[in-house]
C-alpha beads as a LAMMPS data file, in Angstrom:
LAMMPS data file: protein, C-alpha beads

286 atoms
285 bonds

1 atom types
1 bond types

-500.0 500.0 xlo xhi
-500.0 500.0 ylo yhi
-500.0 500.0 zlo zhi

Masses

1 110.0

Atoms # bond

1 1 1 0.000 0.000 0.000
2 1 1 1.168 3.449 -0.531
3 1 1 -0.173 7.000 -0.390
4 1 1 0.286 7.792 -4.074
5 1 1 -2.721 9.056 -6.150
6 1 1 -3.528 6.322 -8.638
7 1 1 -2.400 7.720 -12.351
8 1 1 -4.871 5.036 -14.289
9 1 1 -7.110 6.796 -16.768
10 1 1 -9.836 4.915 -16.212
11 1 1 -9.817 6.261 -12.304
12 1 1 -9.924 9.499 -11.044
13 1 1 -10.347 10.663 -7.772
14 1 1 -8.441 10.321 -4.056
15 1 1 -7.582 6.756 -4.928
16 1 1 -4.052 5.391 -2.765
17 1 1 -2.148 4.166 -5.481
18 1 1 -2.714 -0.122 -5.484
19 1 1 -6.185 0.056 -3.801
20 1 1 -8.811 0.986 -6.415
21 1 1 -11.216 -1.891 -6.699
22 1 1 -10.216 -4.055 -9.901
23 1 1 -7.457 -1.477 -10.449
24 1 1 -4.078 -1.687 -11.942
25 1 1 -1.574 -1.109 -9.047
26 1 1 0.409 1.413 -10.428
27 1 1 2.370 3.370 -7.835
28 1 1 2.171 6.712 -9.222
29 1 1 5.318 6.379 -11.298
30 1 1 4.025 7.373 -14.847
31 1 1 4.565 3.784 -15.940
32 1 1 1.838 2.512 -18.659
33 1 1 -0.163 0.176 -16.629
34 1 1 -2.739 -2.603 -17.943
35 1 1 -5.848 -1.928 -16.210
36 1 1 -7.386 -5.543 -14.912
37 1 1 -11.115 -6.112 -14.438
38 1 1 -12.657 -6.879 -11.168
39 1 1 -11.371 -10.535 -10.734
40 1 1 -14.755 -12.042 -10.128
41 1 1 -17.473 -9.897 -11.052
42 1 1 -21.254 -10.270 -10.550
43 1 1 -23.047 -10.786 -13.839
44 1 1 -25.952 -8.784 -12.904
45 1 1 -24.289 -5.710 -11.307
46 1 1 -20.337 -5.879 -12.688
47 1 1 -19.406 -5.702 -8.645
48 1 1 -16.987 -8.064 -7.250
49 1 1 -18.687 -11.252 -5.863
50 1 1 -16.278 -11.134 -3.268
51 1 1 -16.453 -15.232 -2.568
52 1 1 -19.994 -14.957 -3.465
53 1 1 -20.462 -18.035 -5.852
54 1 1 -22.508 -16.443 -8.641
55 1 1 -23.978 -13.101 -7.286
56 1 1 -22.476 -10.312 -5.369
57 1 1 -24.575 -9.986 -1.749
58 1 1 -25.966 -6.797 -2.949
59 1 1 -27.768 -8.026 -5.757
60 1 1 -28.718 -11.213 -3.409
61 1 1 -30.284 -8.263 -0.908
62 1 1 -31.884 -6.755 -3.807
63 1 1 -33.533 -9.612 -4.712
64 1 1 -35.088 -10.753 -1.346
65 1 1 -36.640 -7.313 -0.704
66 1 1 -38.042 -7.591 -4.136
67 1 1 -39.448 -10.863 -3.100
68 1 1 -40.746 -9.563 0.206
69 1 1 -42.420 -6.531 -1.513
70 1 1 -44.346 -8.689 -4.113
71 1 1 -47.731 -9.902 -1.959
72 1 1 -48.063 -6.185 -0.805
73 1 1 -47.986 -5.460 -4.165
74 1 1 -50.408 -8.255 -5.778
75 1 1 -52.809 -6.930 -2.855
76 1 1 -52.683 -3.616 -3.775
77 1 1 -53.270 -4.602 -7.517
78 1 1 -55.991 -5.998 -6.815
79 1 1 -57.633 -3.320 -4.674
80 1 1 -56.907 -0.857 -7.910
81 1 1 -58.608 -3.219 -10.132
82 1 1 -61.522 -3.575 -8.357
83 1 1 -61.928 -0.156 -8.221
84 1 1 -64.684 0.579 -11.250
85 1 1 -63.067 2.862 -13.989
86 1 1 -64.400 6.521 -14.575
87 1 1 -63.044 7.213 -18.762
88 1 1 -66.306 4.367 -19.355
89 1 1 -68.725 5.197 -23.016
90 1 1 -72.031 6.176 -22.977
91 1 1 -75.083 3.952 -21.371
92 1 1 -75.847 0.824 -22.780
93 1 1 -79.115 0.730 -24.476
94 1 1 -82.058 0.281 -21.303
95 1 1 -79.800 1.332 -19.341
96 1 1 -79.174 4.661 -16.815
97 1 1 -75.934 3.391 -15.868
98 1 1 -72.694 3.382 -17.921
99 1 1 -70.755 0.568 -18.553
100 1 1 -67.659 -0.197 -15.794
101 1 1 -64.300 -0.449 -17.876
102 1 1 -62.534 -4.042 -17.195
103 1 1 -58.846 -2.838 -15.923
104 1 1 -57.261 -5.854 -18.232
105 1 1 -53.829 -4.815 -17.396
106 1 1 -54.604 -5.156 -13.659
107 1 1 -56.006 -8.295 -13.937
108 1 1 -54.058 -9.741 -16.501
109 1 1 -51.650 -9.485 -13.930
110 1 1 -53.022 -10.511 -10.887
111 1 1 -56.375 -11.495 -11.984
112 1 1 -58.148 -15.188 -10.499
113 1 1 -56.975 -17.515 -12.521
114 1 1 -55.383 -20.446 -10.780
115 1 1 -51.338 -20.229 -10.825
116 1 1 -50.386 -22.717 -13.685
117 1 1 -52.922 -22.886 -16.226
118 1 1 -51.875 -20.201 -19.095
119 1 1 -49.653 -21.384 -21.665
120 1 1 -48.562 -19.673 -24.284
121 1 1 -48.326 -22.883 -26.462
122 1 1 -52.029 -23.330 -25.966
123 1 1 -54.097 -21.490 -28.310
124 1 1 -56.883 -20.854 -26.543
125 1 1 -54.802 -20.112 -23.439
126 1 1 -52.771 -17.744 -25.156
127 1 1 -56.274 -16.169 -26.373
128 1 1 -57.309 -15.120 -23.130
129 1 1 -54.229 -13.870 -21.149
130 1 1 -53.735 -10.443 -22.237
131 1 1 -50.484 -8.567 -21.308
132 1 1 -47.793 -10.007 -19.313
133 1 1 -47.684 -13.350 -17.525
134 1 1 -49.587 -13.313 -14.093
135 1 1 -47.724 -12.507 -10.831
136 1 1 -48.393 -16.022 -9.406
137 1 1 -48.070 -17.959 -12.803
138 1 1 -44.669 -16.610 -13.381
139 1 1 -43.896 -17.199 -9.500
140 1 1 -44.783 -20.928 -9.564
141 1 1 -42.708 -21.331 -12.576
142 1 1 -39.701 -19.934 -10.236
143 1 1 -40.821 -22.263 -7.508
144 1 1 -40.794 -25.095 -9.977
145 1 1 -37.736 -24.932 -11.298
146 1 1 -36.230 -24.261 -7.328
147 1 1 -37.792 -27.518 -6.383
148 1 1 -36.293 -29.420 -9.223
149 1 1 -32.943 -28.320 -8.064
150 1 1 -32.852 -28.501 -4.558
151 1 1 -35.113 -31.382 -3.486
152 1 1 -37.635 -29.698 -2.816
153 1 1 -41.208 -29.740 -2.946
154 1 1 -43.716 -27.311 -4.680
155 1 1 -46.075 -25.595 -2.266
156 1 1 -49.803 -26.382 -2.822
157 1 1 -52.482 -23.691 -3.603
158 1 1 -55.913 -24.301 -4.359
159 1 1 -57.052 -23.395 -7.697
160 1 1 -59.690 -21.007 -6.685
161 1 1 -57.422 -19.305 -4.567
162 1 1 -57.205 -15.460 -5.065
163 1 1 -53.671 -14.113 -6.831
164 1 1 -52.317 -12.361 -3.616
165 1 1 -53.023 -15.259 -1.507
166 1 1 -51.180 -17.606 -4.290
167 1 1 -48.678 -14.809 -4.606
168 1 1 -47.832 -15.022 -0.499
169 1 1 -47.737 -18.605 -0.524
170 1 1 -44.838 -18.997 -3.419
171 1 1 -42.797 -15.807 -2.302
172 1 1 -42.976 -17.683 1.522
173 1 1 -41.745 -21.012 -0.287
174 1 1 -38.675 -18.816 -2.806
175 1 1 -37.605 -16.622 0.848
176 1 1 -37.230 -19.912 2.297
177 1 1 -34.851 -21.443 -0.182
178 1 1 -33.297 -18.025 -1.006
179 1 1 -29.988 -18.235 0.819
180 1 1 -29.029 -21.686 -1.622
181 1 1 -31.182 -20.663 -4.971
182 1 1 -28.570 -17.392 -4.741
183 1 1 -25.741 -20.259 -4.710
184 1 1 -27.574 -21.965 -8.083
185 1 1 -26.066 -21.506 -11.866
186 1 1 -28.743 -19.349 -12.920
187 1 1 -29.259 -17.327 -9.994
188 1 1 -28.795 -14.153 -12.360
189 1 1 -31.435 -15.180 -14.427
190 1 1 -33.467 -15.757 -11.590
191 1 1 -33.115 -12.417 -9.911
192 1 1 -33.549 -10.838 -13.038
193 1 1 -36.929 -11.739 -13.253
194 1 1 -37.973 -11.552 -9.739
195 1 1 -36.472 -7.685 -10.168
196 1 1 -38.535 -7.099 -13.566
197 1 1 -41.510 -9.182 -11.845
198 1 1 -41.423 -6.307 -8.849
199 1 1 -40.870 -3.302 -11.140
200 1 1 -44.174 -4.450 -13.233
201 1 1 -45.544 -4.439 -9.952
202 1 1 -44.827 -1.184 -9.089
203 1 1 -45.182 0.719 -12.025
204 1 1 -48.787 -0.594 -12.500
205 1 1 -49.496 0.056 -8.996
206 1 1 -48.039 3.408 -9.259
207 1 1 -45.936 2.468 -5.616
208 1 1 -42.755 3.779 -6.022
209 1 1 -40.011 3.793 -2.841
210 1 1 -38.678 6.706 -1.547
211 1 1 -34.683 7.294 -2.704
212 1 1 -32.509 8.833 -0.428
213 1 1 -29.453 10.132 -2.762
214 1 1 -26.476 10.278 -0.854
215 1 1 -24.102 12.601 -0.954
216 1 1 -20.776 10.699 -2.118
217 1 1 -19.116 9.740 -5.555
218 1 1 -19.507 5.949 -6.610
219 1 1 -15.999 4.533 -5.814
220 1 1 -15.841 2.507 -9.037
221 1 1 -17.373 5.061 -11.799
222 1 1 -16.766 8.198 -9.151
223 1 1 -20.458 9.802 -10.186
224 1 1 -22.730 11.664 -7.904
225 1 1 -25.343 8.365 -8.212
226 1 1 -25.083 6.188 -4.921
227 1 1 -28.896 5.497 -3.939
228 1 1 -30.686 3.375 -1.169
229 1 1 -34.203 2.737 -1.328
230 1 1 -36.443 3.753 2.088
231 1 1 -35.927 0.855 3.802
232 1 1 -33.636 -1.172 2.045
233 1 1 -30.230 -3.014 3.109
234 1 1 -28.439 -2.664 0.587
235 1 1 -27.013 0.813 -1.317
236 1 1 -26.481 0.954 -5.473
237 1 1 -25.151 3.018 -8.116
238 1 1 -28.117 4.470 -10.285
239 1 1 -27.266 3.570 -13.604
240 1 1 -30.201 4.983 -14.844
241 1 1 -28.525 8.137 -14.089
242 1 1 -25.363 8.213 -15.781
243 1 1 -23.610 5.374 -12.623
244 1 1 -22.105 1.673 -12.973
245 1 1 -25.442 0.171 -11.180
246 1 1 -22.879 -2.134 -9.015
247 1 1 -24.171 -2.834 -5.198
248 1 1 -23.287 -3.508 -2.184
249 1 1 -24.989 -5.107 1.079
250 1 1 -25.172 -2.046 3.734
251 1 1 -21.633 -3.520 6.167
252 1 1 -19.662 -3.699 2.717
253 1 1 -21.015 -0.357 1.588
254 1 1 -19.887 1.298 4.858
255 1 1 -16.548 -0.798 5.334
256 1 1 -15.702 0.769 1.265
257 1 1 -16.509 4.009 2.696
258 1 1 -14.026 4.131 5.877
259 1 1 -11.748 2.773 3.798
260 1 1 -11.950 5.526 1.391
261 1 1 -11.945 8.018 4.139
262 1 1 -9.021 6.996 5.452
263 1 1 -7.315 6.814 2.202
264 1 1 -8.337 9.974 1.329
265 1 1 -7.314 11.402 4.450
266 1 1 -3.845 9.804 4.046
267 1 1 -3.331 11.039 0.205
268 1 1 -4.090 14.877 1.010
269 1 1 -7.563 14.911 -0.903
270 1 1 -9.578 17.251 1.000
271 1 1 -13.495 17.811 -0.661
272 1 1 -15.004 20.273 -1.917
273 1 1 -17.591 21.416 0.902
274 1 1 -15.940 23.296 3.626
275 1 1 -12.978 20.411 3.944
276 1 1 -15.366 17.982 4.421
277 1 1 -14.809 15.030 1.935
278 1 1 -18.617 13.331 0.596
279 1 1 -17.265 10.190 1.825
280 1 1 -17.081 11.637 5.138
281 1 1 -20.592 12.590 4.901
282 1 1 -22.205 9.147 3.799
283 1 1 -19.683 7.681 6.973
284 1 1 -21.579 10.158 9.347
285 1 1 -25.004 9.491 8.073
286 1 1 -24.537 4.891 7.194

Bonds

1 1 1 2
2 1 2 3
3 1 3 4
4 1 4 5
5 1 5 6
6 1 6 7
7 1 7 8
8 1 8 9
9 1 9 10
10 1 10 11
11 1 11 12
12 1 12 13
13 1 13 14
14 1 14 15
15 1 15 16
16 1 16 17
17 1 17 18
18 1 18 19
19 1 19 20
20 1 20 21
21 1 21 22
22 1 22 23
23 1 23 24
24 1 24 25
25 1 25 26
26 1 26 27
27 1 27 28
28 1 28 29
29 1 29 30
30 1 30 31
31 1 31 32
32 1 32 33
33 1 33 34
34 1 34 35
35 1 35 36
36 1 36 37
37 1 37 38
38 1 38 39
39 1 39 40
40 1 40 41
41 1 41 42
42 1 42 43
43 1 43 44
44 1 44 45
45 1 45 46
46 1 46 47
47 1 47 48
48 1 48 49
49 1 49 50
50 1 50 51
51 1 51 52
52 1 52 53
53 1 53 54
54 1 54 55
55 1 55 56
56 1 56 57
57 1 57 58
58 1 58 59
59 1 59 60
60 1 60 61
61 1 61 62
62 1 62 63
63 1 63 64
64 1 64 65
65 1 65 66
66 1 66 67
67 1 67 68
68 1 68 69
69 1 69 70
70 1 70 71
71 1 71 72
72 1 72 73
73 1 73 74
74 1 74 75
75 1 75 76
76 1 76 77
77 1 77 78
78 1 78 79
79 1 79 80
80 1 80 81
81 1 81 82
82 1 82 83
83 1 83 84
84 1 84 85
85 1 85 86
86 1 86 87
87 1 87 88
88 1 88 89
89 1 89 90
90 1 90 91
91 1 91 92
92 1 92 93
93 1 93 94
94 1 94 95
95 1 95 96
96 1 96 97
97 1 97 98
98 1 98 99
99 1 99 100
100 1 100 101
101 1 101 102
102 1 102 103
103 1 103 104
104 1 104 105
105 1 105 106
106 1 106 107
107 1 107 108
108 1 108 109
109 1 109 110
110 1 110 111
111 1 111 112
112 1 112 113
113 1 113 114
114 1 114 115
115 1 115 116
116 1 116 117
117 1 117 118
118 1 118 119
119 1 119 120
120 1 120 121
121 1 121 122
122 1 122 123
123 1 123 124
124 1 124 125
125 1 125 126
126 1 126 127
127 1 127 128
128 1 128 129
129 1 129 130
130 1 130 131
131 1 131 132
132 1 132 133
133 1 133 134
134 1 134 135
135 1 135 136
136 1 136 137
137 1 137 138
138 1 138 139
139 1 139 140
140 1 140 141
141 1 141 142
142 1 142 143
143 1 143 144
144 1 144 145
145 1 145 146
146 1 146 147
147 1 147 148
148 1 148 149
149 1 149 150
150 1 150 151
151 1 151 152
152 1 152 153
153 1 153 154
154 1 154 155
155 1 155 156
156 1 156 157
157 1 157 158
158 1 158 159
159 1 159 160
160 1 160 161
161 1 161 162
162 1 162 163
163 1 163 164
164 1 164 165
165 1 165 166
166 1 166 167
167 1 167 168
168 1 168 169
169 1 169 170
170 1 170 171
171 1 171 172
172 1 172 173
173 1 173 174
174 1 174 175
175 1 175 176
176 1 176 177
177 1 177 178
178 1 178 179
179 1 179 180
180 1 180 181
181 1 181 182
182 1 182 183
183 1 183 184
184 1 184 185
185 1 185 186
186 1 186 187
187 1 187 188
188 1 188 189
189 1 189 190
190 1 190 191
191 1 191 192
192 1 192 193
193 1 193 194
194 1 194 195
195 1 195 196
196 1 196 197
197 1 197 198
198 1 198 199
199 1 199 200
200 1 200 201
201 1 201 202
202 1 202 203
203 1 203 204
204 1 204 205
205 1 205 206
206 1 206 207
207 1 207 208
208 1 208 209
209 1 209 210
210 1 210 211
211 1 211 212
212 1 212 213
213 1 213 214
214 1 214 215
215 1 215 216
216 1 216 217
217 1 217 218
218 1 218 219
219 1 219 220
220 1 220 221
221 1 221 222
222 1 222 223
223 1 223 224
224 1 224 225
225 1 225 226
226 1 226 227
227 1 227 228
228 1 228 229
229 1 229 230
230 1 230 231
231 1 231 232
232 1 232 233
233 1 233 234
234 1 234 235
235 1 235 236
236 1 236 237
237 1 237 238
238 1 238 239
239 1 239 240
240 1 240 241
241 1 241 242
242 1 242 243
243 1 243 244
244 1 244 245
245 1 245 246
246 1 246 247
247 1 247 248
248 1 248 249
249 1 249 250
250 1 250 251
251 1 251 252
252 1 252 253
253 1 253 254
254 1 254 255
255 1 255 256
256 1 256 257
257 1 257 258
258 1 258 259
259 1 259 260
260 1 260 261
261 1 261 262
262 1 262 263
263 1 263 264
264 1 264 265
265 1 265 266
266 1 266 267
267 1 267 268
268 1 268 269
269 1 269 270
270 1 270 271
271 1 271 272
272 1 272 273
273 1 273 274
274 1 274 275
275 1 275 276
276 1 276 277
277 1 277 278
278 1 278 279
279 1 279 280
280 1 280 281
281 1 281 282
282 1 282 283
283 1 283 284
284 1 284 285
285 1 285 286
């Protein structure tokens, strides 16, 4: 370790010279350096997995608060589409009344039907589902293919059971098992589309969580992006916004950031708000 600024181009920043994450160890001496990649990087966020055996714990975190936010969600769903629409036409004929709007989206979604029972390779299935795959049919799928892997056996739900009740019952069964389906080849795949699953979710519901923004550069891509969700364990890089979208679990986040500090401290850097570095801020406030 030294205190030397890091000369890479791909860095910038109050970086000690041999410590930036996936860096290239140069010492500061003007020496053309080959920068390496992170040695084993997650192949959802690009962090390093850091023993992690497919995903990085951050994008493990991610995925079981998606989980836990899903039968909120489905009940909420289902609450708006119950809710009679007010754009509807003009009275049916013998009628005062005008004609309540079918939310298909909603219930396309979470509608009734039993988890299970829409294919896509059956034409009259694929008829009648409208939109996406339903919240508990594309859940049950998930279980499925976690049961075939680990032993395990499919929960049970009765076919006239509503969608959030289904809904609860497989994301009780996938929270379970989620500490060795994280450990499974596909477990990117997986989390993928438990993520896009929850973001359907939430868009249609309009339910949104709250972002605290926090005031530090991303110590890989060094932008103003860091972000944790209200409520969340885990902090990420908004790549939606111009960051790197890595994560981190909230004890690796804040070891990364007294590191930093330190290093910082030890290199000269001082930042730019009254000689108080960002990094020092997010320490005070993690």
């Amino acid at each position: 370790m030294t205190d030397q600024t890091c000369v890479c181009e791909c860095h910038t920043g109050p970086y000690a010279a041999c410590s930036v994450p996936g860096g290239c160890g140069s010492t500061g001496c003007g020496r053309t350096a080959t920068h390496s990649s992170t040695a084993h990087p997650c192949p959802l966020c690009g962090n390093d997995r850091n023993g992690e055996p497919v995903v990085c714990a951050g994008c493990s975190a991610r995925g079981e608060r998606d989980l836990r936010d899903l039968p909120r969600l489905a009940s909420r769903l289902l609450e708006l589409a119950r809710l009679p629409a007010r754009n509807a036409s003009e009275p049916i004929s013998g009628s005062r009344e005008r004609p309540l709007v079918l939310r298909t989206n909603l219930w396309s979604f979470v509608g009734l039907a039993p988890p299970g029972t829409v294919s896509q390779a059956d034409p009259d299935d694929a008829a009648c589902q409208v939109g996406a795959t339903p919240l508990a049919d594309a859940l049950h799928t998930s279980c499925r293919a976690v049961a075939d892997d680990l032993s395990v056996t499919v929960p049970k739900v009765r076919r006239n059971r509503s969608a959030d009740a289904a809904v609860d019952r497989f994301v009780r069964f996938l929270l379970a098992q989620h500490d060795r389906v994280v450990a499974l080849p596909w477990a990117d795949e997986y989390l993928a589309e438990v993520h896009g699953l929850w973001r359907h979710a939430r868009t249609l519901a309009e339910d949104w969580p709250l972002v605290h923004k926090l005031p530090a550069p991303c110590p890989y891509c060094w932008t103003l992006t860091l972000r944790r969700d209200n409520g969340a364990g885990f902090v990420y890089c908004d790549d939606r916004h111009g960051g790197c979208g890595r994560r981190w679990v909230q004890d690796d986040y804040q070891r990364l950031v007294l590191i930093l500090v330190t290093e910082a401290k030890e290199s000269g850097w001082v930042g730019p708000n009254s000689g108080a570095s960002g990094y020092e801020q997010t320490a005070a406030t993690t």
